[in-house]
DOZA-829895 format. One record per residue (C-alpha): residue number from 0; x, y, z. Coordinates in steps of 0.02 Angstrom, whole numbers, plus 50000, padded with zeros to 5 digits. Layout:
// DOZA-829895
(NUM,(X,Y,Z));
...
This chain:
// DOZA-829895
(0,(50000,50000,50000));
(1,(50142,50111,50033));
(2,(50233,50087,49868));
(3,(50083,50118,49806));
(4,(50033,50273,49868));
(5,(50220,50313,49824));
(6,(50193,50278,49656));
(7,(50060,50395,49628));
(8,(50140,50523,49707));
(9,(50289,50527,49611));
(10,(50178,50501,49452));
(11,(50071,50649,49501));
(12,(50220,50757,49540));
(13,(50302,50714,49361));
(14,(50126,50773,49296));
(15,(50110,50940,49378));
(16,(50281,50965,49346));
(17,(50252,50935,49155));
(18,(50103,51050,49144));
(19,(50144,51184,49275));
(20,(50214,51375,49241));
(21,(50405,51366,49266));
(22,(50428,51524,49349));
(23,(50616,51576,49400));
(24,(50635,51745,49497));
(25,(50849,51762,49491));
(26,(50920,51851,49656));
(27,(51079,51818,49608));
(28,(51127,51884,49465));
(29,(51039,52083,49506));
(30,(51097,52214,49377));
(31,(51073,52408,49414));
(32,(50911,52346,49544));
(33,(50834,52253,49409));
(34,(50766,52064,49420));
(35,(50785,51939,49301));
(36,(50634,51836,49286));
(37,(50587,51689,49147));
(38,(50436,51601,49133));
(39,(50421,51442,49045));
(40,(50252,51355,48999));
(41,(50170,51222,48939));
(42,(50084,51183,48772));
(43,(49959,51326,48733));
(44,(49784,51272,48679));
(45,(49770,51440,48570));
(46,(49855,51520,48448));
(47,(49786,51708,48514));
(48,(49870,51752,48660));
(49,(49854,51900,48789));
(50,(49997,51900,48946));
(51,(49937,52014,49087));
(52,(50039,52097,49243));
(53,(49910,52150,49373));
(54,(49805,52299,49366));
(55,(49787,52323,49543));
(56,(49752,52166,49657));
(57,(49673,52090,49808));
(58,(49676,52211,49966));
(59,(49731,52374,49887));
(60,(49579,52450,49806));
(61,(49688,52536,49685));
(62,(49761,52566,49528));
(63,(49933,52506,49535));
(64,(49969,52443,49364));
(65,(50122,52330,49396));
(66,(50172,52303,49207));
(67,(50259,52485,49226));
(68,(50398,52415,49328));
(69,(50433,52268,49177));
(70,(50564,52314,49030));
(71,(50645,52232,48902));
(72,(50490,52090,48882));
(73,(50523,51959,48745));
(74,(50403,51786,48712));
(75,(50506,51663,48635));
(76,(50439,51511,48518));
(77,(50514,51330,48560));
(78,(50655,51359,48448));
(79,(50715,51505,48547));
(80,(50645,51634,48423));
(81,(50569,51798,48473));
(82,(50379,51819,48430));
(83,(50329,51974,48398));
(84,(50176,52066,48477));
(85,(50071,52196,48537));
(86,(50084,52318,48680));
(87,(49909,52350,48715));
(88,(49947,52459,48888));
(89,(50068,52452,49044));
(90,(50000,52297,49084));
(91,(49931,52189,48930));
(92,(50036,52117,48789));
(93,(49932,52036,48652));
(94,(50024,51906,48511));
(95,(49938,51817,48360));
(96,(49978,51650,48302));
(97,(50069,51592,48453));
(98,(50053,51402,48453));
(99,(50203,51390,48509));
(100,(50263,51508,48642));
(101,(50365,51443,48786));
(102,(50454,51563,48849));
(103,(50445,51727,48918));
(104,(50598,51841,48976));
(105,(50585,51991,49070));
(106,(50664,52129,49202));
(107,(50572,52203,49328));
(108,(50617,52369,49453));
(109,(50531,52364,49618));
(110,(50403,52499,49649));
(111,(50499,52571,49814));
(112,(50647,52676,49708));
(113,(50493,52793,49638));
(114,(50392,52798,49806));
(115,(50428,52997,49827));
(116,(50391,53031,49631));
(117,(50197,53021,49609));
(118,(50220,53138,49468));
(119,(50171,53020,49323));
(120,(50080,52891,49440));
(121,(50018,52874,49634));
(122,(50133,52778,49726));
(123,(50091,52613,49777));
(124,(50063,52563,49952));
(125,(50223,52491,50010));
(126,(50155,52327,50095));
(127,(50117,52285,49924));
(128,(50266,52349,49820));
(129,(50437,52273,49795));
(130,(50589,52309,49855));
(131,(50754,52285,49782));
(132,(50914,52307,49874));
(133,(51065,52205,49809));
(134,(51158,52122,49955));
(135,(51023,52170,50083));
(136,(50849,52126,50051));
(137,(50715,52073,49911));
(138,(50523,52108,49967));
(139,(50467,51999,49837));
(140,(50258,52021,49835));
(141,(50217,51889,49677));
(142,(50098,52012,49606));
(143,(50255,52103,49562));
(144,(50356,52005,49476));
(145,(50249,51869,49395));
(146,(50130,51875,49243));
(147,(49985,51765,49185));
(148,(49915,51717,49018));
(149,(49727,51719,48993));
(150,(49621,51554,49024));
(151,(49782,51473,49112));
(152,(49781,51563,49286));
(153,(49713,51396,49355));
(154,(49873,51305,49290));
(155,(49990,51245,49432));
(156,(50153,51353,49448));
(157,(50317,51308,49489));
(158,(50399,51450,49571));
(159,(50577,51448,49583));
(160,(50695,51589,49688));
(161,(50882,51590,49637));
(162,(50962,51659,49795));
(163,(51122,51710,49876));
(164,(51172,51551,49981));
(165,(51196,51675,50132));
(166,(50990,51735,50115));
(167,(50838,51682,50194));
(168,(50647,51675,50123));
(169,(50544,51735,50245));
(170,(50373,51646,50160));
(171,(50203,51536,50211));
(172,(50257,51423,50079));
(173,(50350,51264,50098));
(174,(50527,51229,49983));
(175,(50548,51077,49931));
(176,(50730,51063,49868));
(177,(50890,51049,49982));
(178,(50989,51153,49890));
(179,(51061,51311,49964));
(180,(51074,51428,49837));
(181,(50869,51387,49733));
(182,(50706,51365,49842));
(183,(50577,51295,49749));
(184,(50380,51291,49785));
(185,(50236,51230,49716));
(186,(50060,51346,49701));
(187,(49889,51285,49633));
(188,(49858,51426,49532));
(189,(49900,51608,49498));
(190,(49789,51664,49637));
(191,(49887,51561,49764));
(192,(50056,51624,49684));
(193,(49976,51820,49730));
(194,(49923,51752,49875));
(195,(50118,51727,49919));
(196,(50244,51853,49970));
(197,(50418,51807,49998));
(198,(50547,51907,50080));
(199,(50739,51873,50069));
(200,(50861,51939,50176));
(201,(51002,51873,50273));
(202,(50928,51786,50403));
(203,(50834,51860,50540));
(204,(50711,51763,50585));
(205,(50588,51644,50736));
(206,(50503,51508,50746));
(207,(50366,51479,50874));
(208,(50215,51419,50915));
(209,(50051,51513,50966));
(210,(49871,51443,50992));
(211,(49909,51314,50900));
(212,(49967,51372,50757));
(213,(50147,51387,50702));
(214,(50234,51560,50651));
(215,(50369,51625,50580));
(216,(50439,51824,50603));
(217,(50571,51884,50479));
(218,(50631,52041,50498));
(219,(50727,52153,50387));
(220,(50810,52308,50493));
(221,(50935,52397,50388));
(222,(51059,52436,50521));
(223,(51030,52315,50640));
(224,(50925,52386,50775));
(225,(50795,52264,50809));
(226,(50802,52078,50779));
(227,(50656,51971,50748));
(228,(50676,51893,50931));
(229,(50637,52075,51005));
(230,(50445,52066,50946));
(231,(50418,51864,50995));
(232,(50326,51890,51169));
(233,(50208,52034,51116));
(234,(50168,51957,50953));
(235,(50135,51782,51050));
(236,(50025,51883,51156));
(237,(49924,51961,51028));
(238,(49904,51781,50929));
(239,(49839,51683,51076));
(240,(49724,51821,51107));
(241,(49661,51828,50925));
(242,(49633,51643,50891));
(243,(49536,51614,51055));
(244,(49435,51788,50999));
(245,(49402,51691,50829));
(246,(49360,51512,50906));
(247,(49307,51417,50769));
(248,(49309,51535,50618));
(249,(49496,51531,50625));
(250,(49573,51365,50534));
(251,(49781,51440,50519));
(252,(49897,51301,50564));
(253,(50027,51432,50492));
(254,(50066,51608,50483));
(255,(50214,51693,50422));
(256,(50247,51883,50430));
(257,(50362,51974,50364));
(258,(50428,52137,50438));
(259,(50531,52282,50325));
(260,(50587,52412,50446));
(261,(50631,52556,50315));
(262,(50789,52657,50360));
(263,(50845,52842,50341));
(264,(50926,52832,50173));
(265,(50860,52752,50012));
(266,(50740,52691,49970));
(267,(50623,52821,50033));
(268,(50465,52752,50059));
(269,(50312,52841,50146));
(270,(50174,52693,50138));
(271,(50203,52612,50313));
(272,(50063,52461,50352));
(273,(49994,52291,50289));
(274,(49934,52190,50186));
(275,(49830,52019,50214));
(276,(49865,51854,50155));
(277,(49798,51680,50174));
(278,(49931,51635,50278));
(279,(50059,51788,50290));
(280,(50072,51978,50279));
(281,(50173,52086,50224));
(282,(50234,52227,50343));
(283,(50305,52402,50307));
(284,(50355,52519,50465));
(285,(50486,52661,50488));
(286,(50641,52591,50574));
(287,(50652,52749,50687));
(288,(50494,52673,50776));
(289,(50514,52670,50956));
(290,(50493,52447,51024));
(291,(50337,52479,51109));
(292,(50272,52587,50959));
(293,(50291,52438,50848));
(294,(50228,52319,50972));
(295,(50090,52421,50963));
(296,(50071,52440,50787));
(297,(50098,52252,50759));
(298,(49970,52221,50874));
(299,(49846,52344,50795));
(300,(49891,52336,50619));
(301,(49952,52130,50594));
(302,(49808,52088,50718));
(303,(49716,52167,50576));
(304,(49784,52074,50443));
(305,(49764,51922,50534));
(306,(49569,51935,50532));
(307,(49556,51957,50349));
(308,(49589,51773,50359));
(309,(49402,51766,50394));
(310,(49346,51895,50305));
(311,(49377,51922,50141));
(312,(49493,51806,50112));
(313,(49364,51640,50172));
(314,(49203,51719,50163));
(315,(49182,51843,50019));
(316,(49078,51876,49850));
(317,(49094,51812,49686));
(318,(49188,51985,49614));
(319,(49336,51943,49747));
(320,(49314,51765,49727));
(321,(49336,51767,49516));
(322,(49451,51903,49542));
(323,(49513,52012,49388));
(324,(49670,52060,49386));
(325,(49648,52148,49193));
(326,(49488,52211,49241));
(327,(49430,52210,49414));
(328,(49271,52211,49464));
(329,(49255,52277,49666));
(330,(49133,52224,49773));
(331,(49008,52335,49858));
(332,(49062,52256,50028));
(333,(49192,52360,50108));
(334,(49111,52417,50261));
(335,(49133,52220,50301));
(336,(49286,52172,50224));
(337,(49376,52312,50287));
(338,(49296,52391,50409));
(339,(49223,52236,50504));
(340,(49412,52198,50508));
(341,(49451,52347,50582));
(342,(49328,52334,50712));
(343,(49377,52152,50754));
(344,(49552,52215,50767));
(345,(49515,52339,50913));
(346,(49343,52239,51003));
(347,(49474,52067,51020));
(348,(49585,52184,51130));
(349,(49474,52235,51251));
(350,(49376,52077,51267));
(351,(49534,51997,51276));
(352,(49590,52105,51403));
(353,(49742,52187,51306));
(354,(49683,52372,51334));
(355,(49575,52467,51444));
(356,(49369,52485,51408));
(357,(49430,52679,51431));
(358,(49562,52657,51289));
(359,(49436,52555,51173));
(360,(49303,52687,51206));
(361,(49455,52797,51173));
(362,(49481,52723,50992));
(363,(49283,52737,50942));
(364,(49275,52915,50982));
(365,(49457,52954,50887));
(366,(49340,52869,50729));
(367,(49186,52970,50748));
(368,(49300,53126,50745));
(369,(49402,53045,50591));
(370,(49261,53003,50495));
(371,(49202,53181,50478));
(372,(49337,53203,50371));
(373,(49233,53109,50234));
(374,(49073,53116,50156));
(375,(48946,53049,50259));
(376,(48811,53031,50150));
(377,(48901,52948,50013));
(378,(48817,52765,50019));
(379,(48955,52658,50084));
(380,(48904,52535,49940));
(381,(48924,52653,49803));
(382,(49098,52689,49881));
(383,(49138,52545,49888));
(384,(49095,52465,49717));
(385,(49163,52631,49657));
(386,(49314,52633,49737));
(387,(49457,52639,49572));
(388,(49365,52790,49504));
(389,(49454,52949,49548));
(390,(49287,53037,49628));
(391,(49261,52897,49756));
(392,(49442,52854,49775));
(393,(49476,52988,49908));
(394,(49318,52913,49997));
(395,(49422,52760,50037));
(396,(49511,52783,50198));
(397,(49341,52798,50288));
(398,(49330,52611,50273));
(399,(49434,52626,50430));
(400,(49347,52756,50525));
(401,(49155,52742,50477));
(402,(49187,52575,50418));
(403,(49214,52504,50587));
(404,(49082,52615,50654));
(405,(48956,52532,50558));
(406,(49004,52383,50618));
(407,(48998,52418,50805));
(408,(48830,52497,50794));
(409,(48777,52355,50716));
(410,(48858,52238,50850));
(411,(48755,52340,50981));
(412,(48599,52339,50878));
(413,(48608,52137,50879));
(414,(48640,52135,51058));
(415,(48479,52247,51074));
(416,(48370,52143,50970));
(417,(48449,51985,51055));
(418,(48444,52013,51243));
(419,(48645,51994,51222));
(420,(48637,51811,51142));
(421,(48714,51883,50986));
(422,(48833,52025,50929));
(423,(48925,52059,50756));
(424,(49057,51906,50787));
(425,(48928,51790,50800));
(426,(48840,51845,50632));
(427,(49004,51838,50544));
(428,(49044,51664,50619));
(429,(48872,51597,50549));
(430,(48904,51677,50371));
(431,(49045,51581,50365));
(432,(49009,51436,50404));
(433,(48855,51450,50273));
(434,(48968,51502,50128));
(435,(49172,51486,50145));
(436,(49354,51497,50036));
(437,(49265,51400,49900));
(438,(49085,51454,49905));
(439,(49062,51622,49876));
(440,(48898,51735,49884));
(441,(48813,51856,49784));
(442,(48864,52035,49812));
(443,(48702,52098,49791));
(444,(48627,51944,49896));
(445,(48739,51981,50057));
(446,(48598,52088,50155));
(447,(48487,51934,50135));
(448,(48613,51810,50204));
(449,(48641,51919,50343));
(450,(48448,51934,50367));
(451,(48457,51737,50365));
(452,(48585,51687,50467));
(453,(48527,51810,50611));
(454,(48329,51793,50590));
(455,(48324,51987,50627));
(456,(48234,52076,50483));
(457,(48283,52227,50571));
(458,(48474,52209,50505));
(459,(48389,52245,50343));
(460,(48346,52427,50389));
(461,(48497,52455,50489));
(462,(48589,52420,50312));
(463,(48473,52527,50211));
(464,(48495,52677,50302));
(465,(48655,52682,50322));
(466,(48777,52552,50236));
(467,(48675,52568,50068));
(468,(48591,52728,50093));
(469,(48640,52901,50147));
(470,(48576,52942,50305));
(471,(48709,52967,50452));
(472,(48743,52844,50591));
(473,(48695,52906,50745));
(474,(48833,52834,50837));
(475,(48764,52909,51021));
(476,(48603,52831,50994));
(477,(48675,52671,50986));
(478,(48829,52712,51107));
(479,(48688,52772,51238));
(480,(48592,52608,51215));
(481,(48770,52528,51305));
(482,(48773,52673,51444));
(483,(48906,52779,51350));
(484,(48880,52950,51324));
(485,(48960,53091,51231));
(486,(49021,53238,51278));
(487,(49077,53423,51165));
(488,(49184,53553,51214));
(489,(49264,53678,51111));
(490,(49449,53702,51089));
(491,(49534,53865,51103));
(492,(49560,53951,50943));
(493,(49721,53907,50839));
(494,(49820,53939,50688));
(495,(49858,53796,50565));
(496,(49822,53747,50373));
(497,(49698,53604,50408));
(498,(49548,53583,50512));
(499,(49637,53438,50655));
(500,(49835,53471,50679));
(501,(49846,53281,50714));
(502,(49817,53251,50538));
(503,(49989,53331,50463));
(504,(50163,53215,50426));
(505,(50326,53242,50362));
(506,(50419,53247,50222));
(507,(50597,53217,50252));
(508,(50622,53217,50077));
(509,(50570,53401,50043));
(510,(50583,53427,50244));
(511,(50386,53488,50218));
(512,(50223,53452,50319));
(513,(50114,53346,50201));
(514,(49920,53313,50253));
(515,(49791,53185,50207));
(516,(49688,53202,50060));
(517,(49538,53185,50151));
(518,(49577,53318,50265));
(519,(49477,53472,50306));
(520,(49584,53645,50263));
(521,(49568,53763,50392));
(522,(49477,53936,50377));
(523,(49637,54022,50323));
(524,(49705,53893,50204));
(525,(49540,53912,50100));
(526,(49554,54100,50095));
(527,(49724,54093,50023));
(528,(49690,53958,49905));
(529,(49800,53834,49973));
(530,(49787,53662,49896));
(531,(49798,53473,50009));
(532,(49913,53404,49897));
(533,(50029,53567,49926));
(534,(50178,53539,50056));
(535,(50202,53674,50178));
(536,(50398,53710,50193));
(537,(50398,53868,50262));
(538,(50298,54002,50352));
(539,(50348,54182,50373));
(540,(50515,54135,50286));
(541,(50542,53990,50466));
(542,(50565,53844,50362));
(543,(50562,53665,50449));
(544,(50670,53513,50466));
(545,(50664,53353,50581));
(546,(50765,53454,50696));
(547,(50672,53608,50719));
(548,(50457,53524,50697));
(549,(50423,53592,50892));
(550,(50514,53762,50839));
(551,(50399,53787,50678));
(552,(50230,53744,50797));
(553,(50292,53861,50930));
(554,(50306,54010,50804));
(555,(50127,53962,50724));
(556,(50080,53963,50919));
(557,(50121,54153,50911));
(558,(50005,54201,50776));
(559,(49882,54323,50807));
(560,(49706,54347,50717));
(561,(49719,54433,50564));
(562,(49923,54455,50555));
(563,(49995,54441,50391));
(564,(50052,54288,50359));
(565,(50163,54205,50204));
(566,(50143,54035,50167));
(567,(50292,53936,50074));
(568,(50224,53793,49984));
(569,(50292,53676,49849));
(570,(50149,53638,49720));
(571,(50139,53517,49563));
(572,(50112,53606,49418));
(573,(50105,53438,49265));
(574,(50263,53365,49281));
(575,(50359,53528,49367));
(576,(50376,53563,49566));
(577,(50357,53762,49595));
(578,(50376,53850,49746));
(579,(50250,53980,49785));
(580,(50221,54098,49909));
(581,(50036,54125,49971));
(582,(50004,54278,50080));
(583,(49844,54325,50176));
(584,(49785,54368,50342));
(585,(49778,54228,50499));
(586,(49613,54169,50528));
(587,(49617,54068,50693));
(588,(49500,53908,50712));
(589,(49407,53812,50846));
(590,(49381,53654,50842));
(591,(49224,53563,50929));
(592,(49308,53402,51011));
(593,(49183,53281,51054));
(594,(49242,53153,51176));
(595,(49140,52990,51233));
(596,(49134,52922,51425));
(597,(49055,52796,51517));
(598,(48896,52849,51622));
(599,(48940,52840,51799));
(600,(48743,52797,51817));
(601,(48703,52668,51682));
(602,(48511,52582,51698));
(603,(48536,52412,51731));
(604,(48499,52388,51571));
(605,(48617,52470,51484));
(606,(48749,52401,51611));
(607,(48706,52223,51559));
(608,(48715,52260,51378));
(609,(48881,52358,51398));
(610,(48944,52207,51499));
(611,(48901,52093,51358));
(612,(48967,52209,51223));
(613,(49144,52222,51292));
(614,(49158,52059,51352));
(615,(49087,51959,51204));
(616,(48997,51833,51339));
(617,(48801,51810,51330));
């Protein structure tokens, strides 16, 4: 019986090898940061032949169009002849009569060289870019680097990393050759080859295990100040707290993450965060970071990635499940996807007792103020089936603000219409158990399966007037209902160029304040026709640097109503930088801060269902 089942297995390994993708990404042999990468394939069933790079892919929600980072693209015939073709955009070659292609050569640049130059395209994100560093590291997200040919992204592929014999992959996925210097995997399909970042470094890595499932943490610090060892007891924390938050829903015997700490010098990147995976994330935070401020972030931003294992990634609708990378089709389900993520992210920690109720209160009422910042009428369904076109785009963010909202309110509103027996974790568990990786639903079904697995009809008007319609949540109408109540005060009046300070970064590149495009400009930056996409490096002729931030705010401190004031900004004129002057007189603001607290006199009531709320338990 064994030689048997030997038998087959070798047979059925010869067969997928035969009719698999041949994919080799070469790490060795790196000229001027660019990638060698061939791609060798099996018979082709059609003459007519389109090869695609991704348009944008699974988790962004934006246009990234990774065929602009290829050059030098040739398809070869079986005889080693080029075949000519067809350039249709960045990301789509076509040929005609191609019978018998085989081959396909091609360099690609990684995406975090052009981070700071958005002048011809928006950067992308950096969890999902690449990274190429010769000698130190390769962040090697698949979507990157490898292509697919239509009506063969279910063939196997055999991906295959030439690497320095000194490097380590950081991966989910499982080599399976010996050799030092080539690891070689095996993927279904070309969703599970997207589905499967890499990250090679020298090593840095651990090993552990964590409710029951087994991790691995590389880490990639540029000069050395934090090893992978340094994050092992928080991030055990946080995992044992998530998978007994999930229960059931969670299946991971594996996870690996992979953590790029980004240095001072080059590559400059600005798009610090995550992004999910089936079994791994990739992870993108400024080495300067303080420990605990990464513990922190890992445990708010990886714990978020983590429960995108349930949702999208094993319970999600038809347009994620068929996914286009050409031509994608989104799915009107963000406020879930996202923002139910985002929610689970921050409702595990306090019922797992991680932070405070105080500090999870804390984080609700830092989203009600953020989420003003968007349009709150814009049906969150529109948004989000919207989302690539540039007058929803901007709308996006709010995923993570109102998004979560939506889903607490809901949460409460369950626990209303259920005495407590059942809150927004429990109606996520039952969706997924009724539909799963494999089974997806309709997207414009999803408010009836909700109806369904909850028997409350009245989650049906909770969505219509405000997921799908455009009515406002009234988050202290459903805070109040779990003894919480909110509180306004007014600031005293101050001098800046948007509406909430907290909302400006830095530059170090141009040494410039740079804001949010969803921000709200301030009285006095609309009267001088300042623009959010214009970097403030200097006011009154102080300009700023890293050194002298606390300087700068002290002098805009000092500002008096109606002063003159100039205004030094740097503004993109086509393809040009200028740097203009604006002048006009200060206009000082207030802001309204509305803060939430606990009632120190709940009804019983309202104690029981705030009990049951932050603890999870019936």
């Amino acid at each position: 019986m064994k030689k048997i089942a030997l038998s087959v297995g070798v047979l059925t390994a010869f067969l997928v090898n035969a009719q698999s993708i041949k994919t080799t990404i070469d790490l060795v042999n790196v000229k001027d940061d660019k990638v060698a990468v061939t791609m060798e394939f099996p018979k082709m069933k059609s003459g007519d032949v389109k090869f695609h790079f991704p348009k944008t892919v699974p988790g962004t929600y934006s246009v990234d169009d990774y065929g602009r980072f290829v050059e030098g693209i040739k398809f070869l015939d079986n005889k080693g002849k080029e075949i000519t073709f067809t350039k249709v955009n960045d990301n789509t070659y076509s040929l005609k009569n191609a019978q018998n292609l085989t081959k396909i050569t091609y360099l690609v640049n990684d995406s975090f060289d052009e981070e700071m130059d958005d002048s011809k395209h928006k950067a992308v994100f950096s969890p999902s870019g690449t990274d190429i560093e010769t000698g130190k590291v390769y962040l090697i997200n698949t979507h990157g680097f490898v292509g697919y040919i239509d009506n063969m992204q279910d063939v196997p592929y055999q991906l295959i990393i030439q690497k320095p014999t000194d490097f380590y992959g950081t991966t989910a996925l499982v080599d399976q050759d010996k050799s030092e210097s080539t690891d070689t995997y095996t993927l279904a399909n070309y969703a599970k080859v997207t589905d499967s970042p890499l990250m090679y470094t020298k090593p840095d890595y651990i090993t552990f295990n964590a409710g029951g499932m087994d991790l691995v943490l590389g880490v990639y610090s540029p000069t050395g100040k934090y090893k992978a060892a340094d994050f092992k007891e928080n991030l055990e924390k946080m995992v044992v707290a998530q998978k007994k938050f999930l229960g059931d829903m969670n299946t991971n015997k594996k996870y690996a993450i992979m953590l790029y700490l980004s240095g001072m010098g080059e590559p400059q990147i600005k798009g610090f965060g995550a992004l999910e995976h089936h079994e791994s994330t990739s992870v993108v935070l400024p080495e300067m970071m303080p420990k605990d401020a990464i513990d922190k972030t890992i445990t708010d931003v990886v714990s978020h990635e983590f429960f995108h294992t349930v949702n999208p990634l094993k319970t999600h609708s038809e347009e994620i499940h068929y996914f286009d990378y050409a031509d994608p089709k989104m799915s009107q389900h963000l406020w879930m996807y996202e923002g139910g993520t985002e929610y689970f992210a921050n409702l595990f920690q306090i019922q797992e007792g991680l932070i405070t109720k105080d500090e999870f209160l804390q984080r609700m009422s830092e989203k009600i103020a953020n989420s003003k910042n968007y349009n709150d009428t814009m049906p969150f369904t529109v948004m989000s089936k919207n989302v690539l076109k540039d007058e929803y785009k901007d709308q996006y963010r709010n995923v993570y603000e109102k998004g979560a909202l939506l889903a607490m309110c809901l949460d409460i509103e369950l626990r209303k219409l259920s005495n407590g027996e059942m809150g927004y974790r429990d109606m996520i568990r039952k969706l997924s158990q009724r539909f799963g990786e494999n089974k997806p639903f309709k997207d414009d079904k999803l408010i009836d399966e909700l109806v369904a697995v909850t028997g409350y009809p009245q989650v049906r008007d909770f969505y219509n007037k405000y997921i799908a319609g455009d009515q406002p949540t009234p988050y202290t109408q459903y805070l109040s209902m779990v003894g919480v109540e909110a509180n306004k005060q007014e600031t005293p009046p101050i001098f800046w160029f948007v509406k909430d300070p907290q909302q400006t970064g830095y530059d170090d590149k141009d040494n410039a304040f740079i804001f949010d495009e969803s921000s709200a400009l301030s009285p006095f930056s609309k009267s001088i026709g300042f623009k959010i996409t214009d970097k403030v490096v200097a006011l009154d002729g102080k300009t700023i640097s890293i050194q002298n931030i606390q300087a700068f705010v002290e002098y805009a401190k000092t500002i008096k109503e109606g002063q003159n004031v100039t205004l030094t900004v740097l503004r993109k004129n086509g393809d040009k930088t200028e740097k203009i002057d604006l002048k006009g007189k200060a206009i000082l603001d207030k802001m309204t801060v509305e803060t939430l607290q606990f009632k120190s006199n709940p009804t019983p009531a309202e104690q029981k269902l705030q009990n049951q709320w932050l603890t999870g338990k019936k």
